[in-house]
C-alpha positions in Angstrom: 130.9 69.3 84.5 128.2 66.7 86.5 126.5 69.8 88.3 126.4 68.2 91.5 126.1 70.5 94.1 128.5 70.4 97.4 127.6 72.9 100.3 128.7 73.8 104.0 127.3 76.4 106.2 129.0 78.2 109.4 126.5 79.6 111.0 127.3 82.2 113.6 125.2 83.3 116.7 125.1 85.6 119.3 124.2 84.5 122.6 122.3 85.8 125.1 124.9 86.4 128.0 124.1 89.2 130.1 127.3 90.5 129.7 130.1 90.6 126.5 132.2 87.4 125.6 135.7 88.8 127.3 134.5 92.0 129.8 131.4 93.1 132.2 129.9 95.3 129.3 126.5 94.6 128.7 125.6 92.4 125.8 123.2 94.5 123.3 121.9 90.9 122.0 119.8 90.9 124.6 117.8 94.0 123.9 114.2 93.7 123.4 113.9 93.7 119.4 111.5 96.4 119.2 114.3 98.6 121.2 116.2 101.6 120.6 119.5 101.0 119.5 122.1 102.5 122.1 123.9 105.4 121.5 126.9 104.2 119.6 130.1 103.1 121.9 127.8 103.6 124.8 128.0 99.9 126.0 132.1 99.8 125.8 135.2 99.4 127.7 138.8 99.1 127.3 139.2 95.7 126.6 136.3 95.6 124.4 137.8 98.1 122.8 140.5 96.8 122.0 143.2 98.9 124.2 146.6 98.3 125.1 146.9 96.9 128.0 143.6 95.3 128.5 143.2 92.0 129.6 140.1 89.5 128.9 138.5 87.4 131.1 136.5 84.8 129.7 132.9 84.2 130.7 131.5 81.4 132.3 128.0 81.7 131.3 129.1 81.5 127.7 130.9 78.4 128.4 127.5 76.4 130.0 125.8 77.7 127.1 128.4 76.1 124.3 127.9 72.7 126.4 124.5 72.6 126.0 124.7 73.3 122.3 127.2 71.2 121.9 125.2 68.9 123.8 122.1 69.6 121.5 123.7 68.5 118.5 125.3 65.3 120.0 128.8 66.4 119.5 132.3 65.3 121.5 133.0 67.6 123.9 136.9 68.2 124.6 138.0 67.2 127.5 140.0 70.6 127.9 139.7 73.8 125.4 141.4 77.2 124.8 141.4 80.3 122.6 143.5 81.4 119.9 143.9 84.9 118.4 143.4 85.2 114.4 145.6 87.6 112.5 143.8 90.1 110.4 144.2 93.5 109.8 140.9 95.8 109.8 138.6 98.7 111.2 136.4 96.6 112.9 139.1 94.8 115.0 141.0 97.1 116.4 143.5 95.1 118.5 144.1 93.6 114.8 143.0 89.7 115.8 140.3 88.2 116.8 140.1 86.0 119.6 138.5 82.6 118.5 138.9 79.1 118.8 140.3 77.0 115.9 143.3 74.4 116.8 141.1 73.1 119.6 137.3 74.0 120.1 134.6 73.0 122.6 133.2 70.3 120.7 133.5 68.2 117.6 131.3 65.6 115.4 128.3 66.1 115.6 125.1 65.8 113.4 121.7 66.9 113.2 118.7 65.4 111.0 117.3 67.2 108.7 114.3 65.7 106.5 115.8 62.3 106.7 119.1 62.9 106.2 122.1 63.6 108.4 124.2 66.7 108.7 127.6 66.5 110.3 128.5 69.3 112.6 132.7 69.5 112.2 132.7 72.0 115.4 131.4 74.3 117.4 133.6 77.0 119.1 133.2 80.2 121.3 134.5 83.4 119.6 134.0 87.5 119.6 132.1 89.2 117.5 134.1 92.2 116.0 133.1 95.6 115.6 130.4 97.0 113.5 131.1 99.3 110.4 128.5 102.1 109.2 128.9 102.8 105.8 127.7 107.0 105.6 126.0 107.1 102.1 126.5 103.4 101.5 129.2 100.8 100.4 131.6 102.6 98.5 130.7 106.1 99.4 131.2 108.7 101.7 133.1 107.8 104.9 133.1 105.0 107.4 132.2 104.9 110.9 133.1 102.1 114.2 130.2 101.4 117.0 132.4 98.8 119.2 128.6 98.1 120.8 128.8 94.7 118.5 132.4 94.0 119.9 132.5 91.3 122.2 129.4 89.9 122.1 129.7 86.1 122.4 129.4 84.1 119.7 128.6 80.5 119.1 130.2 79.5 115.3 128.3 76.0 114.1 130.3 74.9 111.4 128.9 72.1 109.1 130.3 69.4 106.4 129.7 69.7 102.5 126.5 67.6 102.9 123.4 69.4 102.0 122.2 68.5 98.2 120.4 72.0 97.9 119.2 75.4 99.3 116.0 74.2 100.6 117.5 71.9 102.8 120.2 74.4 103.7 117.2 76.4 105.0 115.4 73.9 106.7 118.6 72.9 108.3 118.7 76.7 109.4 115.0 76.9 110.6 116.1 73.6 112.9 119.2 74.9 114.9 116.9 78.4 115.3 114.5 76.2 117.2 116.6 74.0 118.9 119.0 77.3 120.3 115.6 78.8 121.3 114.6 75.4 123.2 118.1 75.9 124.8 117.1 79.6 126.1 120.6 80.7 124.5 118.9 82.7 122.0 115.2 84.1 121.5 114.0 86.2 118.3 112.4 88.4 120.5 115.7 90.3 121.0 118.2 91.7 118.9 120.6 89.3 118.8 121.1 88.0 114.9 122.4 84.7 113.5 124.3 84.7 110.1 125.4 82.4 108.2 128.3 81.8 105.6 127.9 79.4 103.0 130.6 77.5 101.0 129.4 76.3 97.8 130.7 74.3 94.7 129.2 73.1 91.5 130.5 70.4 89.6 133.8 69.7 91.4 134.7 73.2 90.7 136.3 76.0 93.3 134.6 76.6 96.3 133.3 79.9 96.6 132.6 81.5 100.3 129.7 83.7 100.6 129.2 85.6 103.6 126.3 88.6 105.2 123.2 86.0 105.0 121.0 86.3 107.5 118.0 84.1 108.3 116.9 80.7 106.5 114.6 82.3 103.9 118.3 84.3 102.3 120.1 81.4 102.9 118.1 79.4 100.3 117.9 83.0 98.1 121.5 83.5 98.1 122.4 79.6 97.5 120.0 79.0 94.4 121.7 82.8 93.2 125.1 81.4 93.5 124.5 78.3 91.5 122.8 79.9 88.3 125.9 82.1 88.4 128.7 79.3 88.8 126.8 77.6 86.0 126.7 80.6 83.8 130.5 81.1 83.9 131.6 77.6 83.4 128.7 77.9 80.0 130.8 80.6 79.0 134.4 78.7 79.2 135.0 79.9 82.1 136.7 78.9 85.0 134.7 79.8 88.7 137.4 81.5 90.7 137.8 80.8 94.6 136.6 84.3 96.5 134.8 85.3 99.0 131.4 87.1 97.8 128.9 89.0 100.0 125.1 88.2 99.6 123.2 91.1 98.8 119.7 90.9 100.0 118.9 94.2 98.2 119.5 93.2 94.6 119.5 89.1 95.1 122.9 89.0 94.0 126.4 87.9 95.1 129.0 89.9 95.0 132.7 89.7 95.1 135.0 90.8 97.8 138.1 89.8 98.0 140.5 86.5 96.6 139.5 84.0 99.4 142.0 83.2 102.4 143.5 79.9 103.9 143.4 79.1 107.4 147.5 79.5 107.5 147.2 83.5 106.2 145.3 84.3 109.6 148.4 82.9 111.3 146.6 81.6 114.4 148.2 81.4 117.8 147.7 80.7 121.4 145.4 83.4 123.5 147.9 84.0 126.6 145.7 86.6 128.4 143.8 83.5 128.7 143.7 80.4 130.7 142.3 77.1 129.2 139.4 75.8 130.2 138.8 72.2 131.5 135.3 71.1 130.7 134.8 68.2 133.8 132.5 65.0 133.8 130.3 66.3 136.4 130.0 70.0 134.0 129.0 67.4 131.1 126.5 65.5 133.3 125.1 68.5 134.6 124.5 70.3 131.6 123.0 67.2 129.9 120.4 66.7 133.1 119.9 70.8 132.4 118.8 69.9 128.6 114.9 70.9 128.1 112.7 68.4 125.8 113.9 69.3 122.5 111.9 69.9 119.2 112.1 66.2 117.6 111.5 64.8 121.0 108.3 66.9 121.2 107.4 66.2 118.2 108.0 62.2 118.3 105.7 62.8 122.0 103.3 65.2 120.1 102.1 62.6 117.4 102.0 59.2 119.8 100.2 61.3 122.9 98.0 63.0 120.7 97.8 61.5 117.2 99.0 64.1 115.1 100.5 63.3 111.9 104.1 64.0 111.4 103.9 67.2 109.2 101.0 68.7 111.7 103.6 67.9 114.7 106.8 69.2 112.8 104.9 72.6 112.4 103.7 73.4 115.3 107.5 72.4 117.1 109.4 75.1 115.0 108.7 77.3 117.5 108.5 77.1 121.3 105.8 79.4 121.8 103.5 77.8 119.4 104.2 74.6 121.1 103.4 75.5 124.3 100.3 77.0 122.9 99.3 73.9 121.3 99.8 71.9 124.7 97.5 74.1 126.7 94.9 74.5 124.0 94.7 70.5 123.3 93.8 70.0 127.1 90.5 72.3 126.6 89.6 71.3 122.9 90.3 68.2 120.3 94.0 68.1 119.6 93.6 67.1 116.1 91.1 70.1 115.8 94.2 72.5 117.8 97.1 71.2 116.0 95.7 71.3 112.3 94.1 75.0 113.4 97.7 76.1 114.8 99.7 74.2 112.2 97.3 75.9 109.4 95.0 79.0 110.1 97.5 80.2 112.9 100.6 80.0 110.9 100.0 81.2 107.8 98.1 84.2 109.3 101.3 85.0 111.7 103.5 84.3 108.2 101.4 86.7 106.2 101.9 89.1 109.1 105.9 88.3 109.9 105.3 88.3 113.1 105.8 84.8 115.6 103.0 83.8 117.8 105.3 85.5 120.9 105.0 88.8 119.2 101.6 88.7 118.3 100.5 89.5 120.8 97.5 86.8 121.6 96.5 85.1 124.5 96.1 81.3 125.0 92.8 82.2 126.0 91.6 83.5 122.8 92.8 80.7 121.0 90.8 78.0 123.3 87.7 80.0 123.0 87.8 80.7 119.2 88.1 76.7 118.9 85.1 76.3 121.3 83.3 78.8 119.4 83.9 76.2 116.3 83.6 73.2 117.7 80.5 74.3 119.0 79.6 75.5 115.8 78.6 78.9 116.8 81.6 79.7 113.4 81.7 78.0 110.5 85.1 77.1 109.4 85.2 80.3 106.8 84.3 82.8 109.4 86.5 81.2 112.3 89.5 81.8 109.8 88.5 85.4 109.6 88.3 86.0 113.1 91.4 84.0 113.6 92.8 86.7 111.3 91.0 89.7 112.8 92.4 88.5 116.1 96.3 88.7 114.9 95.6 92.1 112.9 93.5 94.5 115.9 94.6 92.4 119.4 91.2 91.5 120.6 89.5 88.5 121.6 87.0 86.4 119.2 83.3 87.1 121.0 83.9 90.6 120.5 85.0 90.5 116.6 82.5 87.9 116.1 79.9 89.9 117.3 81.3 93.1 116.1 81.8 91.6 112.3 78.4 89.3 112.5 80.4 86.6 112.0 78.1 84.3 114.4 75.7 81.6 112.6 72.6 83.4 112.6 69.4 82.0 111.4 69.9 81.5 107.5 67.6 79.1 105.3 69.9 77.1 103.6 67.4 75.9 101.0 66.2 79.5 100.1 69.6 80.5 99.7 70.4 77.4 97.4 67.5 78.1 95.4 68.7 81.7 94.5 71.9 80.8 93.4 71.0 77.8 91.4 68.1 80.4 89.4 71.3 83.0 88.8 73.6 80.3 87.7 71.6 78.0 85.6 74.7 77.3 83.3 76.7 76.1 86.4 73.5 73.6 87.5 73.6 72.6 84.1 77.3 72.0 84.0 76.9 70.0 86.9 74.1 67.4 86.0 76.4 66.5 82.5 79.2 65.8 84.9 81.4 68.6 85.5 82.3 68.1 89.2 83.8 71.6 89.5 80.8 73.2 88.8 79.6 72.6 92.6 82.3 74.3 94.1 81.3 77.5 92.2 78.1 76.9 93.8 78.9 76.3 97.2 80.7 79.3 97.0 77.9 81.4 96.0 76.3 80.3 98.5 78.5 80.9 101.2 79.1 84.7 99.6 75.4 85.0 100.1 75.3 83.6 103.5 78.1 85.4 104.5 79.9 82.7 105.9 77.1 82.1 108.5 76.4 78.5 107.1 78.3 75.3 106.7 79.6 74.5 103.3 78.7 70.8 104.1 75.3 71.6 104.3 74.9 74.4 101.6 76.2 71.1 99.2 73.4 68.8 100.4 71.2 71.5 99.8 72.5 72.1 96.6 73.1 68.3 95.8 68.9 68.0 97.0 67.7 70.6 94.6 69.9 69.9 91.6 68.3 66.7 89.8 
């Protein structure tokens, strides 16, 4: 066994129609995230639903979305397209197929750079999104439970090549299309829609093994680095990995299995005849293309010649739209190398720590510009800005008012008595110092600012400390 790695992803999202994929209902992806969930089959109709007798209608908004998606990855676009129905029998589909596109979908070959490297896109195709199933008392126990709210939602299904060489790059890969769907407007975490992913995944030339239920790029890595420790482990016990279909289980951080995995021919795919096929024309592709925003390597290629960040400050800040928009306004009022390594750093982490995205924070450009001013100006040394960056995400309010409320402010400290105190308390660290142990002023510096409180520079407690140690 060579243990080299081989892994695909389909990655499935819902879109932000205002309406469902095949009927007038509304789409529940587009629900604020911080909304109550509807009542369950509250957003339903027949064909939804699945009835006899129903017919679909497809939706045009879905198809201008697929083109600029399809455009956004620099795929083919067919020429003309059409929907199939896949065969499979269960509760969440009640009309028993779905309807999908596989024999011909909207667009083909594409690719999308990720750290260097190139990921082929095999397709992208409009389907349905099936019904959901509520397990009463958990997989496995008690009873189960339909909401056809999920069904019909419109979903985009990216589906890649074998080519990523690990998980982390699987996730990165991820974190890209989320930003580039969001430049699009065809999907915004701010609302309930969800994108999941299935990964395919082989070790050594062995059997492929599906696993599906991941959501977001931070399980997507999770599930991947689980799945190869546990294809290695049964090949180290002689072994052979069977081909299934697992489910990741973001509870325990396992995979587990579900069923034998199917072929392509057992879903016995055939021509959708409620529905008409769809001719994409040159002037559709030429419009849509015009209709493409600046997306997030082309800011970020603009971000580092027009202002001279460095590629990892610009590839930051351009995850997400918000942030980048942010970063524009604020660099127009303040240094832009002083904005984007603030945004990129302080700002990020502290949105990170929270899990929440700049959008949902809550904070206003305005507060960003003046807590930078308040820096630049050096009214806040770098410590205390953090902290008010910080205070800002946690209580909502603008940085005068924790700055003044926190005495956070540079005030009127003497450095040199300060220095002088610390350096009597921690003799052994002065004395560590003068034989050469560079570390030593750090632990100083720090003492100081403790004592300060982080209303003086640590540039100029080191002089100070640098001018009284001899």
């Amino acid at each position: 066994m060579n243990g080299k790695v081989m892994i695909g992803l389909e990655t499935h999202i819902q879109l932000n129609s205002a309406s469902k994929m095949f009927c007038a209902c509304r789409n529940p992806a587009t629900l604020a995230f911080d909304s109550d969930e509807p009542e369950p089959n509250s957003l339903t109709c027949p064909t939804c639903m699945g009835m006899p007798g129903s017919k679909p209608l497809a939706n045009a908004r879905v198809v201008e979305l697929a083109l600029k998606v399809a455009l956004a990855l620099d795929c083919k676009v067919a020429g003309e397209t059409y929907f199939s129905r896949k065969t499979y029998f269960y509760p969440d589909m009640s009309k028993n197929f779905q309807i999908t596109q596989y024999e011909a979908p909207i667009a083909t070959n594409g690719s999308v750079l990720v750290s260097g490297r190139r990921i082929a896109i095999t397709r992208v195709q409009m389907e349905e999104d099936p019904a959901k199933l509520v397990h009463t008392g958990g997989v496995g126990k008690g009873h189960v439970l339909v909401d056809y709210n999920r069904a019909g939602i419109p979903l985009l299904e990216i589906v890649t090549e074998p080519d990523f060489e690990g998980p982390a790059q699987a996730r990165e890969y991820l974190q890209k299309l989320e930003a580039i769907f969001e430049y699009l407007g065809v999907y915004s975490p701010a609302t309930k829609a969800v994108m999941k992913t299935d990964a395919n995944i082989s070790v050594g030339g062995g059997a492929r093994v599906d696993v599906k239920n991941i959501t977001g790029s931070r399980d997507i890595e999770k599930a991947l680095n689980h799945e190869i420790v546990r294809q290695k482990g049964v090949v180290a016990e002689g072994k052979a990995v069977m081909r299934e279909t697992r489910m990741w289980n973001p509870d325990s951080g396992t995979t587990e299995s579900l069923r034998g995995k199917e072929t392509e021919e057992d879903y016995g795919y055939i021509f959708e005849p409620d529905l008409a096929r769809i001719e994409v024309t040159q002037k559709q592709l030429a419009d849509a293309r015009k209709a493409l925003p600046e997306l997030p390597d082309e800011k970020k290629a603009r971000f580092m010649k027009s202002y001279g960040l460095n590629g990892e400050i610009a590839e930051s800040i351009v995850t997400e739209l918000e942030l980048a928009n942010l970063f524009e306004q604020v660099a127009k009022k303040t240094s832009p190398k002083v904005a984007g390594s603030w945004i990129a750093g302080y700002l990020k982490k502290t949105l990170n720590w929270n899990n929440m995205t700049f959008a949902e924070s809550g904070l206003k450009t305005e507060w960003v510009m003046s807590l930078l001013r308040m820096f630049e100006s050096g009214r806040l040394t770098n410590r205390n800005a953090e902290m008010v960056m910080r205070l800002m995400v946690e209580r909502g309010l603008p940085p005068e008012q924790i700055a003044r409320k926190e005495g956070l402010e540079k005030g009127d400290v003497d450095i040199e008595v300060i220095a002088r105190k610390i350096i009597s308390e921690n003799r052994k660290a002065a004395d560590d110092y003068r034989r050469g142990d560079g570390k030593a002023i750090h632990f100083l510096v720090g003492q100081c600012m403790r004592e300060a409180r982080g209303k003086a520079d640590a540039n100029e407690i080191k002089k100070a400390l640098l001018k009284l140690i001899k």
